[in-house]
Residue, then its C-alpha position, 0 to 999 in steps of 0.5 A: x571767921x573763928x580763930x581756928x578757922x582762920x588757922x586752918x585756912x593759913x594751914x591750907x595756903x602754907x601746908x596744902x590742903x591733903x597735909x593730914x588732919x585728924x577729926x571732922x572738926x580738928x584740933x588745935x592743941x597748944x600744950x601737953x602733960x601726962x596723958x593730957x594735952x590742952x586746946x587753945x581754948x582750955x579745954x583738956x583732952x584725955x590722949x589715948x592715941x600716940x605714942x610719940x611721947x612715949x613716956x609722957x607729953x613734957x615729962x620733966x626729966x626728958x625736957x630737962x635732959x634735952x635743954x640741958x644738953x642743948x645748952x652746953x653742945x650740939x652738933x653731928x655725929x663726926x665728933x666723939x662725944x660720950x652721950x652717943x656711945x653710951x645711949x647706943x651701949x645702952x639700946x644695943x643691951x635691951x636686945x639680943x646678944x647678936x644685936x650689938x649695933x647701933x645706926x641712928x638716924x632722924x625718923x623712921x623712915x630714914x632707918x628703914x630705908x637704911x635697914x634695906x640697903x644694908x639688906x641688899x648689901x648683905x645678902x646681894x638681892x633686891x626682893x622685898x616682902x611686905x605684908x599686904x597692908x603695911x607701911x614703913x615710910x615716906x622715901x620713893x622705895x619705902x613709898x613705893x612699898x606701902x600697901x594700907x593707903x595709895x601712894x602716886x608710886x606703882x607697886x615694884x616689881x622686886x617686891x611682893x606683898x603676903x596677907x598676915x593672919x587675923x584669927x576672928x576673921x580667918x580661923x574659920x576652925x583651924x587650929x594655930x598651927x594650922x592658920x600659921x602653916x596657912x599663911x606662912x605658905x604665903x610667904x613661901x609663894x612670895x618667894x617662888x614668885x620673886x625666884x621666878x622671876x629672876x629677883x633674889x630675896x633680900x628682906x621681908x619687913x614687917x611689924x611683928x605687932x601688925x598694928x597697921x593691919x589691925x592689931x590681930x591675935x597673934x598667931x603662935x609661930x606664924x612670924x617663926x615660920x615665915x622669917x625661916x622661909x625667907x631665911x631658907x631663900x638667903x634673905x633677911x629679916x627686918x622687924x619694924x619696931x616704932x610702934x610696937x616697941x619700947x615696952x609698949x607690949x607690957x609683955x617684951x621691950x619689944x614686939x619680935x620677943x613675943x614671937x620668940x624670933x631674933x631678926x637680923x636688923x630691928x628699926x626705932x623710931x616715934x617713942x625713941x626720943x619721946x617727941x625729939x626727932x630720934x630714930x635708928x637701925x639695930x643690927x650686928x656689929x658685923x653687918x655694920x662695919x661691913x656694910x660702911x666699908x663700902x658704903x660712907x653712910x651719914x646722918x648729919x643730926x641723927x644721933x647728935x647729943x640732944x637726940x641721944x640725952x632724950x633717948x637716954x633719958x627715955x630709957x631712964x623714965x621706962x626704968x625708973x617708973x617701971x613702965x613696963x610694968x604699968x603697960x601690963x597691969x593697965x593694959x589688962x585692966x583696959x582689956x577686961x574693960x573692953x571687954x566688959x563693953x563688948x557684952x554691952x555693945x553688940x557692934x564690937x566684933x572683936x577685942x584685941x591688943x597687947x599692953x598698953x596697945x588696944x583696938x576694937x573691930x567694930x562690925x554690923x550684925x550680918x552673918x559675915x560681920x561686915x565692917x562698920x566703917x562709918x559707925x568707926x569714923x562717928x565714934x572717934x569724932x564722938x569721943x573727940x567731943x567727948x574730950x578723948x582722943x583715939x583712932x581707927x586702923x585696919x583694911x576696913x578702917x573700922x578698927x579703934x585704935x588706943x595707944x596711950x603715953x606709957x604713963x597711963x594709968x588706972x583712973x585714966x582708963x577709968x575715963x576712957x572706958x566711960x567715955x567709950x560706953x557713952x559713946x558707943x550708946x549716941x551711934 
């Protein structure tokens, strides 16, 4: 037997064999710099997929922020210690004014199931409003509420879930207005429905970006409209930002500022600490120290000094290399590479993405443009032998989904656009 094999098969004993795993044939990846990581035979791939190393595998100041911090003190959060109030002073001034507030916790997870009971509390409801294929987290409630994958939690009974408009399949003529009036009464039937039934509105969250839906067009106050609705019914709302912020827009540190609406209670995580496990709930200061008056939350490592020297650092390297900058120079030099490739290629149905975030809806050539999900599946493996590493999203799973370390570059994309039109000339 291999030596990856033989890892594998320990990994079944120890892990289970559902833990997830990307690729047919999967990768054993022992180190990372930039935009490269490296297998346990050498071999170097391109990582045009995640986003949890924000501003690169290993970048030097982050490693040295958290070795250094870790070898003077670490511990929780029920001490004072400077790194913790600075890092939040710092985060809380990259948002609105009425954002002043900072929870941290450990994942995602942990700050969206936060972000809820802060929501019932505030507004005395139960009812959530997702959108019909999403997900926010792991924990029972947040399971509970995922509709993009199957959970063993049944769907409950204070939460409805509302389609979010995607232009290239649903515009069918409408203008913007049109569409977004469309699905905004979505939502409004969402709330008439939980009315109805006897269950106040608390919360509609959402990612602004919708990366687990697709990544669709953005339609021009669609997410004002629906935020309002639900705001009219005493609810909140709750935007999702581990995906599509930190400047990974290029366009807006983050994703609700394209969509020119404020929410009351933002969540962070998967960028925030570049790897380190760092996360949180942004809010008002209001709402926070209410909110704790009855409620004696903790998070014993969320926030401590190593997680907030990583976050700070974070910061620093998205300032001081302007990678925001890079997310919209890069990411148009992609977008009018992809482009390029869907004249060539006539299986691309659709070109979308923002930034340094970026998919292909891949599609057969019948009149409904039905989705070409094993042709998706073959791609990614293809590209995996070819040294890059991407993904797939969206209902159909037949969307490529390309969400590189912001420290991508030019001569990168170079690589991943040959590599693709390679590809996509072996389906």
């Amino acid at each position: 037997m291999l030596p990856d094999e033989e890892l594998l098969e320990r990994r079944y004993r120890v892990l289970g064999r559902n833990a997830p795993l990307f690729y047919e044939k999967p990768v054993h990846l022992v180190k990372g710099k930039g935009v490269w990581v490296t297998d346990a035979d050498g071999r170097d791939y391109l990582d045009v997929y995640n986003n949890v190393p924000c501003v690169g595998h290993c970048h030097p100041h982050v490693v040295d922020a958290i070795a250094t911090q870790a070898g003077i003190l670490n511990l929780h959060t029920r001490y004072l210690h400077e790194n913790v109030v600075r890092y939040a002073e710092r985060l809380t001034a990259t948002f609105d004014a009425s954002l002043d507030a900072a929870v941290f916790t450990c994942s995602g997870t942990e700050a969206n199931e936060l972000a809820l009971r802060m929501a019932r509390f505030r507004t005395g409801g139960e009812g959530i409003i997702v959108s019909d294929f999403s997900y926010h987290g792991n924990s029972r409630t947040l399971a509970s509420l995922t509709t993009c994958f199957p959970v063993g939690e049944t769907f409950p009974d204070f939460a409805r879930k509302v389609a979010i408009p995607d232009p290239y399949r649903d515009r069918q003529g409408m203008s913007d207005e049109q569409l977004g009036d469309l699905f905004a009464a979505k939502v409004e039937e969402a709330v008439a429905s939980l009315q109805a039934a006897g269950v106040k509105v608390a919360a509609l969250l959402i990612d602004t970006l919708f990366a687990n839906e697709g990544l669709p067009e953005l339609v021009p106050g669609y997410a004002a409209k629906a935020v309002e609705i639900v705001r009219k019914a005493g609810g909140l709302f709750i935007c999702d930002e581990v995906q599509a912020g930190f400047g990974r827009t290029g366009d807006a540190m983050w994703g609700h500022q394209l969509n020119g609406v404020v929410p009351d209670i933002a969540t962070l995580g998967k960028p925030m600490g570049n790897g380190h496990p760092l996360a949180g709930v942004i809010t008002s200061a209001d709402l926070v120290d209410a909110f704790g008056a009855v409620s004696n939350y903790f998070n014993t490592f969320g926030g401590n000094p190593v997680s907030t020297a990583a976050g700070m650092a974070v910061l620093d390297v998205l300032e001081n290399e302007k990678l925001l900058e890079n997310a919209q120079v890069t990411g148009a030099y992609v977008r009018a590479g992809l482009d390029r490739l869907q004249d060539k290629h006539g299986i691309i149905g659709n070109v979308r993405g923002s930034g340094l975030f970026f998919g292909l809806e891949l599609v057969h050539s019948d009149a409904d443009r039905s989705p070409a999900t094993a042709e998706t599946k073959r791609l990614i493996n293809l590209m995996r032998d070819r040294g890059v590493l991407i993904s797939r999203i969206g209902r159909y799973d037949n969307i490529l989904k390309m969400r590189p370390p912001m420290v991508f570059g030019r001569e990168h994309a170079d690589i991943l656009l040959s590599t693709l039109d390679e590809a996509f000339q072996a389906l």
